[in-house]
C-alpha positions as a Markdown table, in Angstrom:
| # | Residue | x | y | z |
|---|---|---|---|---|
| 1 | Unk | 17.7 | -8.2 | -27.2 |
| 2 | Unk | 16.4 | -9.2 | -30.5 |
| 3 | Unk | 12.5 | -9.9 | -30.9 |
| 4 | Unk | 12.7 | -13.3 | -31.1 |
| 5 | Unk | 15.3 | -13.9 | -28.5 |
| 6 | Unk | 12.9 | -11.9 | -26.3 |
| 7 | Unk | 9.7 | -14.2 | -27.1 |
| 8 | Unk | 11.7 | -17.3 | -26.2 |
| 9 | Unk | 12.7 | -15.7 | -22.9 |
| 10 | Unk | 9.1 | -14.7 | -22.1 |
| 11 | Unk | 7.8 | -18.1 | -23.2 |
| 12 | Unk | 10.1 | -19.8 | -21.0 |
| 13 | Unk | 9.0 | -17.6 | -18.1 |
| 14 | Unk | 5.7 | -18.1 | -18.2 |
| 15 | Unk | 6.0 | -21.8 | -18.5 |
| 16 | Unk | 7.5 | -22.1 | -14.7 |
| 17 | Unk | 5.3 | -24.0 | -12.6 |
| 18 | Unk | 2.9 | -22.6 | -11.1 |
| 19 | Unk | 2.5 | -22.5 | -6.1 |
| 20 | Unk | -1.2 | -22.7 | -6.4 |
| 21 | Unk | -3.9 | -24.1 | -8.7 |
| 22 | Unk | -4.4 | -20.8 | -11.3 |
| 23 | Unk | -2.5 | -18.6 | -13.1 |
| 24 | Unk | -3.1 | -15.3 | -14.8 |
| 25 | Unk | -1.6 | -12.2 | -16.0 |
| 26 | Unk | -2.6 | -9.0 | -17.9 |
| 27 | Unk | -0.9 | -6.2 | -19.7 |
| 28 | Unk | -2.5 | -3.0 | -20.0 |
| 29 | Unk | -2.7 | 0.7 | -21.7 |
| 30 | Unk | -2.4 | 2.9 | -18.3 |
| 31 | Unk | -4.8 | 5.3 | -20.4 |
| 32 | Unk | -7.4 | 3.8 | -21.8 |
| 33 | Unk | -7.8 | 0.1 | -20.1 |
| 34 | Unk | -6.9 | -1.4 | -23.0 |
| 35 | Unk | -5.8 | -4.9 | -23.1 |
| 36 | Unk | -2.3 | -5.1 | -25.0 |
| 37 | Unk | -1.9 | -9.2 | -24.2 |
| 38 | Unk | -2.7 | -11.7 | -21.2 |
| 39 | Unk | -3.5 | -15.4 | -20.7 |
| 40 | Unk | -6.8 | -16.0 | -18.5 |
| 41 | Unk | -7.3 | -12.1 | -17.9 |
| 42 | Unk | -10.4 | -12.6 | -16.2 |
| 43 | Unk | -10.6 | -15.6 | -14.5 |
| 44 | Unk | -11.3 | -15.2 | -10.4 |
| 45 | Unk | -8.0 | -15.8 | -8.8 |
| 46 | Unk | -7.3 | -14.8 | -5.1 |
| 47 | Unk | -4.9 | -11.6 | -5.3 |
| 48 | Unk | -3.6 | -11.8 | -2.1 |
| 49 | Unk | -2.0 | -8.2 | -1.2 |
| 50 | Unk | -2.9 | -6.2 | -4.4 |
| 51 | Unk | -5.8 | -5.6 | -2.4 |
| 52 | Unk | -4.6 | -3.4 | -0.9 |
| 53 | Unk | -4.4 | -1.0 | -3.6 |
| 54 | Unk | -8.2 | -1.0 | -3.2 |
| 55 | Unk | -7.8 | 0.0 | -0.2 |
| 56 | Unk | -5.4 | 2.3 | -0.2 |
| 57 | Unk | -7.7 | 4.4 | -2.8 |
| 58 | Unk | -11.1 | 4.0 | -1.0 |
| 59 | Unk | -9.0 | 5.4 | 2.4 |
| 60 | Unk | -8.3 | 8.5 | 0.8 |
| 61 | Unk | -11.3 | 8.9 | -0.8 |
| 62 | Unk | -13.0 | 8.8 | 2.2 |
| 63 | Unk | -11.0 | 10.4 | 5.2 |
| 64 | Unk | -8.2 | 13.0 | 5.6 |
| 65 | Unk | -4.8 | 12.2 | 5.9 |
| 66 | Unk | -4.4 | 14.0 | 8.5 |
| 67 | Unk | -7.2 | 11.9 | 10.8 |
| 68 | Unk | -5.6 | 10.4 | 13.8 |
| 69 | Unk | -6.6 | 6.8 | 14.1 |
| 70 | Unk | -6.6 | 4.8 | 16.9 |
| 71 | Unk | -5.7 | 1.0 | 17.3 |
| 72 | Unk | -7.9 | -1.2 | 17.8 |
| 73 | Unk | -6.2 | -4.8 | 19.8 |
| 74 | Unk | -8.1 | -6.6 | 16.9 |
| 75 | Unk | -6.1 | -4.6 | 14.2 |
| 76 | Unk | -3.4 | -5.3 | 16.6 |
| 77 | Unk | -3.5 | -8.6 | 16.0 |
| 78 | Unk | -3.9 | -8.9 | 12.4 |
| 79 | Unk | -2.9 | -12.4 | 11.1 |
| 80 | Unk | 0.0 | -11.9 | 8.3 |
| 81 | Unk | 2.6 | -9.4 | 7.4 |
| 82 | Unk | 2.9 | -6.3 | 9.8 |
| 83 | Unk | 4.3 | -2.8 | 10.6 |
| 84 | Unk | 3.8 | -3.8 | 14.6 |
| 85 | Unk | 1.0 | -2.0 | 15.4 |
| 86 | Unk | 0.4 | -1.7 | 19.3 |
| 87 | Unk | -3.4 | -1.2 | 20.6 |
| 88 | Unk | -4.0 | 2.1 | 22.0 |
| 89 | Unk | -1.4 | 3.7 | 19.8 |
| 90 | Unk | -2.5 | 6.6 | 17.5 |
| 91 | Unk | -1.3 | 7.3 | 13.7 |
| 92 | Unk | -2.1 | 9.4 | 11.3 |
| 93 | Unk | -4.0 | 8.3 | 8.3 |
| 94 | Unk | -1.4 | 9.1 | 6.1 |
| 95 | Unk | 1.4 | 7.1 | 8.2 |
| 96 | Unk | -0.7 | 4.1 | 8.1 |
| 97 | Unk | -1.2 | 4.2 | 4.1 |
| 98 | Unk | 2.7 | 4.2 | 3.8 |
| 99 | Unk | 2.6 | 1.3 | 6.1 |
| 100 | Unk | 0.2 | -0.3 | 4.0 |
| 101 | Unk | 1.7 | 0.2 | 0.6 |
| 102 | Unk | 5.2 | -0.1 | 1.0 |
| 103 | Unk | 5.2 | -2.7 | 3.7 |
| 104 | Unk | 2.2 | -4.5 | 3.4 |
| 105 | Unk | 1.1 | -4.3 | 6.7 |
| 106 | Unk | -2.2 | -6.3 | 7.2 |
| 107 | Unk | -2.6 | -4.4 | 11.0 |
| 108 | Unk | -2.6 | -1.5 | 8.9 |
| 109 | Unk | -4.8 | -2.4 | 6.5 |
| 110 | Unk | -7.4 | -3.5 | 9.6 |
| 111 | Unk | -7.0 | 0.0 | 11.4 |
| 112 | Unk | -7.7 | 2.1 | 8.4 |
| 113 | Unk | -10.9 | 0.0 | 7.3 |
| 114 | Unk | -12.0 | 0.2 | 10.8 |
| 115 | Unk | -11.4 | 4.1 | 11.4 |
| 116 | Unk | -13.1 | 4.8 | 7.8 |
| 117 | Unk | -15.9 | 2.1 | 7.4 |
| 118 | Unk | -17.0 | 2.1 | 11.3 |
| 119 | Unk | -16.3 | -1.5 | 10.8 |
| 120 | Unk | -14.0 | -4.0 | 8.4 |
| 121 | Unk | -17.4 | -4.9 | 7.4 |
| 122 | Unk | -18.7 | -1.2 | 6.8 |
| 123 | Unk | -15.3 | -0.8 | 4.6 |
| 124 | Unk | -15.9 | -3.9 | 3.0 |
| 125 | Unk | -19.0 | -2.4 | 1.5 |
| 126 | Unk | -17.3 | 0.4 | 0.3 |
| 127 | Unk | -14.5 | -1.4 | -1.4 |
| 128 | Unk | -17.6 | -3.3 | -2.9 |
| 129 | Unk | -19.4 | -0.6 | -3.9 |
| 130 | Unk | -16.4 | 1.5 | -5.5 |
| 131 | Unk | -15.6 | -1.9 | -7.4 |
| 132 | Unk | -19.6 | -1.8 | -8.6 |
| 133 | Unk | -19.5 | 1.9 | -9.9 |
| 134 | Unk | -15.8 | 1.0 | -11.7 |
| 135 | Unk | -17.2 | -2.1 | -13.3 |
| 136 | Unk | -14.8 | -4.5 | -11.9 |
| 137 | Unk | -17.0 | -7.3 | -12.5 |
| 138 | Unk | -15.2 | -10.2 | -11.3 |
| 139 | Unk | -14.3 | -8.6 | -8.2 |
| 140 | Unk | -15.4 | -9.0 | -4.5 |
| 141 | Unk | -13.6 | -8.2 | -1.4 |
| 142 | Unk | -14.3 | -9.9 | 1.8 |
| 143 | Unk | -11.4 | -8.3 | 4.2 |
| 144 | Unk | -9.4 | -4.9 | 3.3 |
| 145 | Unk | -6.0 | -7.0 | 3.4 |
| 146 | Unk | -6.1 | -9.8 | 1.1 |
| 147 | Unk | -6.1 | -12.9 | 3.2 |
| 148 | Unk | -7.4 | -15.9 | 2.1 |
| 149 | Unk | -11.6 | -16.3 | 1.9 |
| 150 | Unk | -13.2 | -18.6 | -0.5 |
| 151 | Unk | -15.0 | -15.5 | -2.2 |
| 152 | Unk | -12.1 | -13.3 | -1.8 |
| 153 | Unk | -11.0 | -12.8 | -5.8 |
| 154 | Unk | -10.3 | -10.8 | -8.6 |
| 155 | Unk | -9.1 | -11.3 | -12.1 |
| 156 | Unk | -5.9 | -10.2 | -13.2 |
| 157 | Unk | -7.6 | -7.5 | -16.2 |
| 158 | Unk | -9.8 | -6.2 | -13.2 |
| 159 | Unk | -6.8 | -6.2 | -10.8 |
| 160 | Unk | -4.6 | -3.8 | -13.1 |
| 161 | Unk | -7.8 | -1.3 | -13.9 |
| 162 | Unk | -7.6 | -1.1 | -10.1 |
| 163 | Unk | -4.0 | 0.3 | -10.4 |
| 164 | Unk | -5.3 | 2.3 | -13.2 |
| 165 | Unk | -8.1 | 3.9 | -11.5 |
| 166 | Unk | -5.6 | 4.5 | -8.7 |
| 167 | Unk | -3.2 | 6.1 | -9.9 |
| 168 | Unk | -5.0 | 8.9 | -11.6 |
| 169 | Unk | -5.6 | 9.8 | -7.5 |
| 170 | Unk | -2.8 | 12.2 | -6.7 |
| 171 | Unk | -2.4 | 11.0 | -2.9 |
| 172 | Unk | -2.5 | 7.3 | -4.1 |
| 173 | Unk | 0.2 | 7.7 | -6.8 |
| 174 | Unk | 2.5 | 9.9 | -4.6 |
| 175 | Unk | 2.6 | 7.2 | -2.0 |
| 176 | Unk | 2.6 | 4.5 | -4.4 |
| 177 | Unk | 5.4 | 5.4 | -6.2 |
| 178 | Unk | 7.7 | 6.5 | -2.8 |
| 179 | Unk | 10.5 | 4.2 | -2.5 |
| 180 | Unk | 11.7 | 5.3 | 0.7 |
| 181 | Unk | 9.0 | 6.8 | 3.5 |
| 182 | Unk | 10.7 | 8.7 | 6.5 |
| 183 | Unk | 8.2 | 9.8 | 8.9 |
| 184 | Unk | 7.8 | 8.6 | 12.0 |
| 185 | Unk | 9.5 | 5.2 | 10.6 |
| 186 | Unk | 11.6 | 4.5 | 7.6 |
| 187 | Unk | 10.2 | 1.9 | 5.4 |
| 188 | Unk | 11.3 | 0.8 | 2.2 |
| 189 | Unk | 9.5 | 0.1 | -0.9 |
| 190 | Unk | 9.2 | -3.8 | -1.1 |
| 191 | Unk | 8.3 | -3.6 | -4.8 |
| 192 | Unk | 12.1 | -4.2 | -5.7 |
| 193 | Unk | 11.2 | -3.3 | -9.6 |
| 194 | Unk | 10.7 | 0.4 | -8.5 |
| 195 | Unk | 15.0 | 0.5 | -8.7 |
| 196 | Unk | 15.5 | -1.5 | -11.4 |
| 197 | Unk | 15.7 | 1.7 | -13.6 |
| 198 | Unk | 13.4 | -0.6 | -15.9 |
| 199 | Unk | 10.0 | 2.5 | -16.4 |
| 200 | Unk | 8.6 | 0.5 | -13.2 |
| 201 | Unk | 7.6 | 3.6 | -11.1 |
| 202 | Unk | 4.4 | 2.2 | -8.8 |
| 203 | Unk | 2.7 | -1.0 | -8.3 |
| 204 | Unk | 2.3 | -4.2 | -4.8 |
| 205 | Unk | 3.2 | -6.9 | -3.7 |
| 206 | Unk | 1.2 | -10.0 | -2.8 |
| 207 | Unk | 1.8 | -13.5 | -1.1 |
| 208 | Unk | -0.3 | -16.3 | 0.6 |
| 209 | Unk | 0.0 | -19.9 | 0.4 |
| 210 | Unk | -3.2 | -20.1 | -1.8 |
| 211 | Unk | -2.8 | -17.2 | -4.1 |
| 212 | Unk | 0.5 | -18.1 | -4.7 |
| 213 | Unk | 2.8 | -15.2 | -5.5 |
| 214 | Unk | 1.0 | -11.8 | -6.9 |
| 215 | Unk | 2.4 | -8.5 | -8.6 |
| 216 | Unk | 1.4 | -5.5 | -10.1 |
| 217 | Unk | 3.5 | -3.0 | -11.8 |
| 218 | Unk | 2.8 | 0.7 | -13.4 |
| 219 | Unk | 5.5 | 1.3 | -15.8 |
| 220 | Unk | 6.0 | 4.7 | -17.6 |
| 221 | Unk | 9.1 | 5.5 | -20.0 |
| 222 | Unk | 9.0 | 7.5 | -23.6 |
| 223 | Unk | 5.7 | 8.1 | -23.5 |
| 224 | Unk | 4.2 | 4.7 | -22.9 |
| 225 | Unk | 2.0 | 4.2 | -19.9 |
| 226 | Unk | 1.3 | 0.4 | -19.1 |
| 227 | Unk | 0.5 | -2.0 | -16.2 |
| 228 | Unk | 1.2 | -5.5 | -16.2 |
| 229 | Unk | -0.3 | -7.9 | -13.7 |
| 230 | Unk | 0.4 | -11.5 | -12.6 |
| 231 | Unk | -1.3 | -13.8 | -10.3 |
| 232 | Unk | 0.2 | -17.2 | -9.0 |
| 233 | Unk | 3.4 | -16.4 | -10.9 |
| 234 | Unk | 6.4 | -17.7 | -9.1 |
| 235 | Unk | 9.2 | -16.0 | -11.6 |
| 236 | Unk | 7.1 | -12.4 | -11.2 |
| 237 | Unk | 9.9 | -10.1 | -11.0 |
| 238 | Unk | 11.4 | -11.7 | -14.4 |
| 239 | Unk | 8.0 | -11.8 | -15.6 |
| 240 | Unk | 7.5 | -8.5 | -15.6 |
| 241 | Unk | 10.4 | -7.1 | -16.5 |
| 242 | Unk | 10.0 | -9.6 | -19.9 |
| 243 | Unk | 6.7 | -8.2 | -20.3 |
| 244 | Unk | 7.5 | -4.7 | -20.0 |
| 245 | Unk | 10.8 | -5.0 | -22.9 |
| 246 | Unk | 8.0 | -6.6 | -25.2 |
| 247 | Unk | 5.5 | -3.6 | -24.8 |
| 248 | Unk | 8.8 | -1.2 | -25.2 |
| 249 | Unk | 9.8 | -2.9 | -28.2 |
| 250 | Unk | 6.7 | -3.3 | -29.9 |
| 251 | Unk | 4.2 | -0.6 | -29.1 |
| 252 | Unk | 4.1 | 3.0 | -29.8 |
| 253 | Unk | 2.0 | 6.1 | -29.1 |
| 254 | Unk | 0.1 | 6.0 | -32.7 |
| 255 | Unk | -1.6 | 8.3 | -34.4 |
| 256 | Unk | -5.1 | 6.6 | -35.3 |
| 257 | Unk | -6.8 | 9.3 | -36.5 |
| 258 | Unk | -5.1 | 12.5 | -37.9 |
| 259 | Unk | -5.8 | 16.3 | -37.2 |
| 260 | Unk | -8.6 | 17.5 | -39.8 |
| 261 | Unk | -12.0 | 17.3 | -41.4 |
| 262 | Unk | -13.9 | 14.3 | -42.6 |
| 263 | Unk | -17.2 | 13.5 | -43.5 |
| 264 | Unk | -19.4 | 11.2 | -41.9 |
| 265 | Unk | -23.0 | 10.6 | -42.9 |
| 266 | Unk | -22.8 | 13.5 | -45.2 |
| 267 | Unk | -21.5 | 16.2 | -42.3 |
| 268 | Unk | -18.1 | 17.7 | -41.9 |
| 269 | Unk | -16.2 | 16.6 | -38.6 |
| 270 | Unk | -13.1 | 18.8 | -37.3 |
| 271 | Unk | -11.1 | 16.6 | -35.4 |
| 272 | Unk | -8.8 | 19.3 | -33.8 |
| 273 | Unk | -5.7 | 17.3 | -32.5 |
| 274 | Unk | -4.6 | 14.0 | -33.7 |
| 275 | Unk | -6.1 | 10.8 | -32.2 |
| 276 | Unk | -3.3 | 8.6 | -30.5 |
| 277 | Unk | -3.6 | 5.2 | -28.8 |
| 278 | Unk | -0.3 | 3.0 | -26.9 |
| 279 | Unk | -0.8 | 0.2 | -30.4 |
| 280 | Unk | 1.4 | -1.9 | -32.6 |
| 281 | Unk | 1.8 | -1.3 | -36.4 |
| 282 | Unk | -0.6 | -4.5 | -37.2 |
| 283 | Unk | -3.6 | -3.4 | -34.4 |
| 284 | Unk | -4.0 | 0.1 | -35.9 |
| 285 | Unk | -5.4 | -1.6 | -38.6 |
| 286 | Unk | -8.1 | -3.9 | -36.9 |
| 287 | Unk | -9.5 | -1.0 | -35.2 |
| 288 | Unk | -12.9 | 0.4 | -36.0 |
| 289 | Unk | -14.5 | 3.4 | -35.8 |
| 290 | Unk | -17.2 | 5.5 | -34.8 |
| 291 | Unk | -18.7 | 8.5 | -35.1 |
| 292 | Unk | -22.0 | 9.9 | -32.8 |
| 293 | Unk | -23.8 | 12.1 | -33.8 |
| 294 | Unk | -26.5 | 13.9 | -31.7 |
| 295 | Unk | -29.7 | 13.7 | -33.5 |
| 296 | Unk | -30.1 | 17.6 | -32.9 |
| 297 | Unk | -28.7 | 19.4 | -35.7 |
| 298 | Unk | -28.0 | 22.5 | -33.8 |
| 299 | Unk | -25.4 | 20.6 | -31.3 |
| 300 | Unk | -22.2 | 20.7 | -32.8 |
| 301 | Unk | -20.5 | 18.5 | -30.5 |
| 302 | Unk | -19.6 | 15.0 | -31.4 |
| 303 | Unk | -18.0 | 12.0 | -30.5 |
| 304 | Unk | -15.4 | 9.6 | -32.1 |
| 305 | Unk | -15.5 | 6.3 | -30.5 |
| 306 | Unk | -12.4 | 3.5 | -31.4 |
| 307 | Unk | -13.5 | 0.1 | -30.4 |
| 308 | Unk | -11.1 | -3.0 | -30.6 |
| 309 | Unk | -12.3 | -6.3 | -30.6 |
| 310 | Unk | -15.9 | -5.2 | -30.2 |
| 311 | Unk | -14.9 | -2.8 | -27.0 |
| 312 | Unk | -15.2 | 0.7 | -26.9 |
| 313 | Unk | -11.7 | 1.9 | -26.1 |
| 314 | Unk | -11.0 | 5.2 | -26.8 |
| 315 | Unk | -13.8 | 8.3 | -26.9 |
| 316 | Unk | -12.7 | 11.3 | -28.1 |
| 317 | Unk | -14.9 | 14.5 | -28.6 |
| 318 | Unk | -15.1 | 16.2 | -31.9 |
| 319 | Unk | -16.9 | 19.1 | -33.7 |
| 320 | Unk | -19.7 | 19.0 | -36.0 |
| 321 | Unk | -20.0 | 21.8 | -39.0 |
């Protein structure tokens, strides 16, 4: 598809009224945070079931997969989407985060927060705090599954650093990215973009009435790593396949900095391998750079900071002479 036949496709996508009253979406470097292009990135929209991508990560974190868990009738009867939990019946920690993931299931999500936190308000905190320490600041978390709450939001540049954080967890990406689970059930993936042969190897689901309908999507092909995120977007699936050809057809892994020596307040810096960064031709050029230097002459270790748009993006350590 040529470039602008693509931008008149995307435009047109994006203009599609909208199921609930605000609409976001973010695109992302998968390695750095870095935000390629969005509208509204971080305004506080609800997020429905990308939540559970949060939760998914502070489970593991914080248990074994192997822990048996025990339902609660309260998980049991967890309002939403479900796997059909029964009360009394026992899992493994590692069934139920399939069960969350690929199916969504809200009795899941319940069960897990109340077998790690003590409580779904003891997980709650955690979610909370882990969200602190990332610096997801337009972030809070009321209930591990995503159902509607008033203060129950995110943003859509804080939802996809959630999938980025994730995903550098080994557990969390090899269940994220499963399409098919056969354990003790068989559940399909219900990200449908995961077999679309598109680079879409990992991302959720969401839906309520409120947030309208939510994705988010980790795509990797030649050497690109991005996520793209969208909240209240009723066209999602086109969305982000749209999103995902632009980033194909317009970025590449550049080289910012090369490999060698340069001179920077009258010292010598080795920068040993070449500095790279997911960027079109036209942003290598508004980038700045930085170089710091450890007021102890004797240190030879350095740092070389990019920063786009103000924002530190890229740190890279270097070697002093």
């Amino acid at each position: 598809m040529k470039k602008w036949l693509l931008v008149i496709v995307l435009f047109l996508l994006m203009q599609q009224p909208a199921q609930a009253g605000g609409h976001a979406y973010a695109v992302i470097d998968a390695k750095t945070g870095r935000l390629l292009s969005g509208t509204n990135v971080n305004d506080e929209l609800p997020i429905a079931s990308l939540t559970k991508m949060w939760t998914a990560l502070i489970v593991i974190e914080n248990s074994d997969l192997k822990d048996v868990v025990t339902v609660s009738e309260k998980a049991s009867l967890a309002e939403g989407s479900s796997i059909y939990l029964q009360a009394g019946e026992t899992y493994t920690v590692e069934t139920l985060l399939y069960g969350l993931m690929l199916r969504s299931g809200n009795d899941a999500a319940y069960a897990l927060a109340e077998h790690v936190g003590g409580s779904v308000e003891g997980f709650v905190h955690l979610m909370n705090q882990r969200a602190l320490f990332a610096g997801l600041s337009h972030t809070k978390f009321t209930n591990p599954s995503g159902l509607h709450h008033e203060e129950h939001l995110s943003s859509a540049y804080d939802t996809a650093r959630m999938l980025q954080i994730a995903m550098k967890n080994k557990t969390f990406k090899k269940i994220a990215t499963t399409v098919v689970y056969n354990g003790k059930y068989s559940w399909k993936n219900k990200h449908k973009l995961l077999t679309q042969n598109n680079g879409a190897i990992a991302g959720k689901t969401g839906f309520t009435k409120v947030a309208g309908r939510t994705l988010a999507t980790f795509f990797e092909r030649d050497q690109k790593q991005f996520i793209v995120v969208t909240l209240n977007e009723s066209n999602d699936w086109q969305v982000h396949n749209a999103l995902a050809n632009d980033v194909y057809a317009n970025y590449a892994e550049r080289t910012i900095v090369k490999k060698g020596t340069y001179y920077v307040s009258g010292e010598k810096i080795i920068v040993q391998e070449p500095i790279k960064l997911l960027a079109t031709k036209d942003e290598v050029e508004t980038l700045r750079h930085v170089v710091y230097l450890p007021t102890n002459p004797s240190n030879k270790n350095a740092t070389w900071y990019v920063y786009d748009e103000g924002r530190p993006v890229l740190s890279v350590p270097v070697k002093r002479k």
